[in-house]
DRENDO-1510 file (C-alpha; in Angstrom, 1 decimal, always signed):
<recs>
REC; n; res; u; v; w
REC; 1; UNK; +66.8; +131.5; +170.4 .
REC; 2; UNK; +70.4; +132.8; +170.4 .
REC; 3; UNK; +71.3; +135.4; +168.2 .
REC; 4; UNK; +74.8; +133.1; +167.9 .
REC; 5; UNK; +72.4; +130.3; +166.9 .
REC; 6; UNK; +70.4; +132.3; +164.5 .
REC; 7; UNK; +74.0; +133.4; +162.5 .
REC; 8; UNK; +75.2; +129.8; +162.3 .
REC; 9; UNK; +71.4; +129.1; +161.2 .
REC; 10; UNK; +71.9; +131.9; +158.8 .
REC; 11; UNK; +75.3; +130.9; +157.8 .
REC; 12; UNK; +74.6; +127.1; +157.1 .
REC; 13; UNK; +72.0; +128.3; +155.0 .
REC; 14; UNK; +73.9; +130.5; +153.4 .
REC; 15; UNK; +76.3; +127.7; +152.9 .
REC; 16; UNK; +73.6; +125.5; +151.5 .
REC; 17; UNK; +72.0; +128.0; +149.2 .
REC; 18; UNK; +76.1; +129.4; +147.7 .
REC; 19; UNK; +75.9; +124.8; +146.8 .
REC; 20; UNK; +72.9; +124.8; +145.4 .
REC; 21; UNK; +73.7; +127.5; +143.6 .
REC; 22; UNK; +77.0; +126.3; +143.0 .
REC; 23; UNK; +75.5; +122.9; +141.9 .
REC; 24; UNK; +73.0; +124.2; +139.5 .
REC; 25; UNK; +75.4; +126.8; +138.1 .
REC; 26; UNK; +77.7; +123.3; +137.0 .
REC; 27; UNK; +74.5; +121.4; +136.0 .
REC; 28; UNK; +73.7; +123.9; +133.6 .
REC; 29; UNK; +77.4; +124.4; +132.3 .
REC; 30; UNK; +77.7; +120.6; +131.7 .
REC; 31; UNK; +74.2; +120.6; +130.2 .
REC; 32; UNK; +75.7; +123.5; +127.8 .
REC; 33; UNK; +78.4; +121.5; +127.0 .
REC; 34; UNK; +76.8; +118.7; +126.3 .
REC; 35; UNK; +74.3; +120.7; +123.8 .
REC; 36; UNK; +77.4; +121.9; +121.7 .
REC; 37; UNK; +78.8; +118.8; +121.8 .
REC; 38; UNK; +75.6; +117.4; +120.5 .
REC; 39; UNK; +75.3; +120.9; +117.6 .
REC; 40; UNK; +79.1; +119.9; +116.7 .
REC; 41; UNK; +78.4; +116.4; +116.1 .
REC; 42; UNK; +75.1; +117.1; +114.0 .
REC; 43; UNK; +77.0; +120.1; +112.1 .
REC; 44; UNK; +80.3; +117.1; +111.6 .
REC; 45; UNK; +77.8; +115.1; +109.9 .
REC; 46; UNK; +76.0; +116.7; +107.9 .
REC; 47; UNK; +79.3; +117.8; +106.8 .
REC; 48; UNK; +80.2; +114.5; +106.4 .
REC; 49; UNK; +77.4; +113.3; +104.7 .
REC; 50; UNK; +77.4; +116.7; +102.1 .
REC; 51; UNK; +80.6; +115.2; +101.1 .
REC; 52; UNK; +79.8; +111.8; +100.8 .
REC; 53; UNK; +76.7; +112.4; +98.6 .
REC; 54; UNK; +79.0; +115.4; +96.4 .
REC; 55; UNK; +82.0; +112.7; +96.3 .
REC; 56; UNK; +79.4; +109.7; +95.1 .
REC; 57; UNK; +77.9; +111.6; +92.4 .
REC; 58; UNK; +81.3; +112.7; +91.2 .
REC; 59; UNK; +82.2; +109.1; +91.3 .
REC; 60; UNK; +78.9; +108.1; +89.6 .
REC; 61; UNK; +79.4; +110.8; +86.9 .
REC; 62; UNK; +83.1; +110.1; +85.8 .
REC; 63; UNK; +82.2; +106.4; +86.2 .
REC; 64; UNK; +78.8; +106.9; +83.6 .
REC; 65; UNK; +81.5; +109.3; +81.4 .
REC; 66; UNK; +83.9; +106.5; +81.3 .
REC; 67; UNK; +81.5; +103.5; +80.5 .
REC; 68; UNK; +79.9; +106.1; +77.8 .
REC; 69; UNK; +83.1; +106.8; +75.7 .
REC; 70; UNK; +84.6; +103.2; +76.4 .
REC; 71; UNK; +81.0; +102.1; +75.0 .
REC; 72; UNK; +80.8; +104.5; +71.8 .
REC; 73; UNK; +85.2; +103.7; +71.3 .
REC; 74; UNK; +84.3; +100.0; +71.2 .
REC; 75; UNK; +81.1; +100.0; +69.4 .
REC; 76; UNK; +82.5; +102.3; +66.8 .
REC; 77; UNK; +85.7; +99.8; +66.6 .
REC; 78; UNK; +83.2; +96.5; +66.2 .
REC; 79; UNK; +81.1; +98.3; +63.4 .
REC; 80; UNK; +84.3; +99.2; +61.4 .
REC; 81; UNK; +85.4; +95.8; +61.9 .
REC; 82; UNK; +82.1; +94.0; +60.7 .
REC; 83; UNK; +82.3; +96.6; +57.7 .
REC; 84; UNK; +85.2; +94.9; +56.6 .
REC; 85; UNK; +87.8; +97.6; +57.7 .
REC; 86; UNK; +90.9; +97.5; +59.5 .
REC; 87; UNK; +90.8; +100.0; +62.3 .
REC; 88; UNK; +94.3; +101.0; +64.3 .
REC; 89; UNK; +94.1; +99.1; +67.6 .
REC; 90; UNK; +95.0; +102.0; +70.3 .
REC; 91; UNK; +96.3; +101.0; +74.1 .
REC; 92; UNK; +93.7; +101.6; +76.1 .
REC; 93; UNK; +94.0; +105.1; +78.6 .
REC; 94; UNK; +93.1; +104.0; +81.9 .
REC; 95; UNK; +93.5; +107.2; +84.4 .
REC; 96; UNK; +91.5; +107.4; +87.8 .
REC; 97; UNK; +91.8; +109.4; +90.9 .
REC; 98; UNK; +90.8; +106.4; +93.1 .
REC; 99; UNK; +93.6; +105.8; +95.8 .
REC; 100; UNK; +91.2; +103.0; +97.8 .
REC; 101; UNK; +92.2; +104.3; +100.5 .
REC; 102; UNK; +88.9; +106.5; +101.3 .
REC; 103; UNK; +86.7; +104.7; +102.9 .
REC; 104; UNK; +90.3; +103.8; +105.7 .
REC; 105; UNK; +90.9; +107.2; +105.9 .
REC; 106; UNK; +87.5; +108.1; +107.2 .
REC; 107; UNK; +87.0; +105.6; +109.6 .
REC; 108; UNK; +90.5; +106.5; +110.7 .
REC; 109; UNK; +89.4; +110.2; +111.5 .
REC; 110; UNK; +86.3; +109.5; +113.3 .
REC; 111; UNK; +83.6; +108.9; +110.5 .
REC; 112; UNK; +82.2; +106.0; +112.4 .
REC; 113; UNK; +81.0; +108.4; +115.2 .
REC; 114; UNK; +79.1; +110.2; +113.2 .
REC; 115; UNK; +77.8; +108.5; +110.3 .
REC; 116; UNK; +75.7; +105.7; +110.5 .
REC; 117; UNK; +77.2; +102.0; +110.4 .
REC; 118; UNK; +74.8; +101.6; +106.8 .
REC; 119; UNK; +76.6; +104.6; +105.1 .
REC; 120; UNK; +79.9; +103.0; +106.2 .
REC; 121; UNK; +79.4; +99.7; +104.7 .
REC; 122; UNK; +77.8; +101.2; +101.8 .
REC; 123; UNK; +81.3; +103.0; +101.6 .
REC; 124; UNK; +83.8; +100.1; +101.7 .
REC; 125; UNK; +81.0; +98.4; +99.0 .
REC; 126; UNK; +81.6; +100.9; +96.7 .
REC; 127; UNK; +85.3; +101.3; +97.3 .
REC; 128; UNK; +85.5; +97.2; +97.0 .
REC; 129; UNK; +83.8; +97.7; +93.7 .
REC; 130; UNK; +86.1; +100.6; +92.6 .
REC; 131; UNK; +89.5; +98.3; +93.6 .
REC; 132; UNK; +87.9; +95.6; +91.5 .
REC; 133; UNK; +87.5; +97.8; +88.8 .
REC; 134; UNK; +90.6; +99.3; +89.2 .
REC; 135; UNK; +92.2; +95.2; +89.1 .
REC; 136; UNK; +90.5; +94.5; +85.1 .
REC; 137; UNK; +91.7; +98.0; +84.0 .
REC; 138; UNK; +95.1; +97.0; +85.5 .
REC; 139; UNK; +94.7; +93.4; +83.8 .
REC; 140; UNK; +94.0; +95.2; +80.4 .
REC; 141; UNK; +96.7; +97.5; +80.4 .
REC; 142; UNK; +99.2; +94.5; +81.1 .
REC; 143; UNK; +98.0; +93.2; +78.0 .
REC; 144; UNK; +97.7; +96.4; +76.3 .
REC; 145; UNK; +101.8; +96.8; +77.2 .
REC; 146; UNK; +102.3; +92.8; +76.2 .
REC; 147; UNK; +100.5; +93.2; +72.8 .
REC; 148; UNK; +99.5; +96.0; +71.4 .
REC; 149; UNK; +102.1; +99.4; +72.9 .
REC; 150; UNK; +105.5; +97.6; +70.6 .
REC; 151; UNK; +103.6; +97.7; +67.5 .
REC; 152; UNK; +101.6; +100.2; +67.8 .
REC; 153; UNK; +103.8; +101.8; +64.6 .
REC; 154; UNK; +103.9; +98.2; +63.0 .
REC; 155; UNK; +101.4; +97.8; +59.5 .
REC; 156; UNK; +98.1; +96.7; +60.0 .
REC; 157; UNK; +98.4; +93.5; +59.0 .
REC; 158; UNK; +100.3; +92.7; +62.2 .
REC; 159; UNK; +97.2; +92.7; +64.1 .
REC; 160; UNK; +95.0; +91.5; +61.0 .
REC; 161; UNK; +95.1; +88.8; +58.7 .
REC; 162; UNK; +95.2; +90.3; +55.0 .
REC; 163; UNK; +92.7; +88.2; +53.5 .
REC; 164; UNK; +89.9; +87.8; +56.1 .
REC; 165; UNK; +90.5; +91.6; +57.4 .
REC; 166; UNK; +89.6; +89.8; +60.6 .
REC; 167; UNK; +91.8; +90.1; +63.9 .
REC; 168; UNK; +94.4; +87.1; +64.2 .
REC; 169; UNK; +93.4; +85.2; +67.1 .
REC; 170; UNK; +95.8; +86.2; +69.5 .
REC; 171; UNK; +94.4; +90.0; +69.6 .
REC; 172; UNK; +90.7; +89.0; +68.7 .
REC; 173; UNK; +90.6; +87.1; +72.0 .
REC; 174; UNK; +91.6; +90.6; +73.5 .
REC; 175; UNK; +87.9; +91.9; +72.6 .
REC; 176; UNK; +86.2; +89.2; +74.8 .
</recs>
């Protein structure tokens, strides 16, 4: 053997091994990658999620609030009207911080990617039943500005008849 063939021996393995090495250096950086990629993802959605479960219990709290004092208003309006009295009717105050456009916006930003496609639809669920909800209080406080708001300063006996004490139909309806 040639010490001109041993150096291009030497230099193709050289060669070889500066590839290898070359190829296991960008194996390793992709692997790299791909682990953060995988940490950001998990730390996105458990992001995600810690705002979805803070978000629905904030929901779920002003929602229970709500149903309590509309609950305790109304009851405390029936028993004073079975007692015989006339209490003032009041327009109803019907105030949210629902947009329904949530659940849109987060698909829109990439919440499918990292939430699961259950938590989505559980998502547009609740939002459909918030817009629903958001249609009857809309309903009532058209009738609320068609009935009661112009004479609000009126007697009492505009909403009640004298003798009975009892609604007159057209607002006694507005309880059902």
């Amino acid at each position: 053997m040639s010490i001109d063939s041993h150096n291009s021996r030497s230099r193709v393995l050289a060669h070889a091994i500066d590839l290898v090495v070359v190829f296991i250096g960008a194996y390793a950086a992709f692997l790299l990658n791909a682990y953060q990629i995988r940490q950001q993802e998990d730390q996105r959605r458990e992001q995600l999620l810690a705002y979805l479960e803070t978000d629905a219990d904030s929901r779920a709290r002003g929602l229970h609030d709500l149903v309590l004092n509309y609950d305790r208003d109304m009851n405390e309006f029936l028993q004073r009207l079975a007692n015989g009295e006339m209490p003032v009717l009041q327009p109803g105050t019907w105030a949210t911080n629902f947009t329904g456009t949530e659940g849109n916006a987060l698909l829109q930003t990439g919440a499918l990617d990292v939430v699961g496609i259950e938590t989505i639809v559980q998502l547009l669920n609740v939002d459909g039943l918030e817009r629903s909800g958001l249609t009857l209080m809309a309903h009532h406080e058209r009738l609320d500005d068609a009935m009661i708001t112009p004479h609000v300063g009126e007697e009492r006996t505009y909403f009640y008849d004298a003798t009975t004490k009892q609604l007159r139909p057209q607002f006694a309806r507005y309880l059902k």
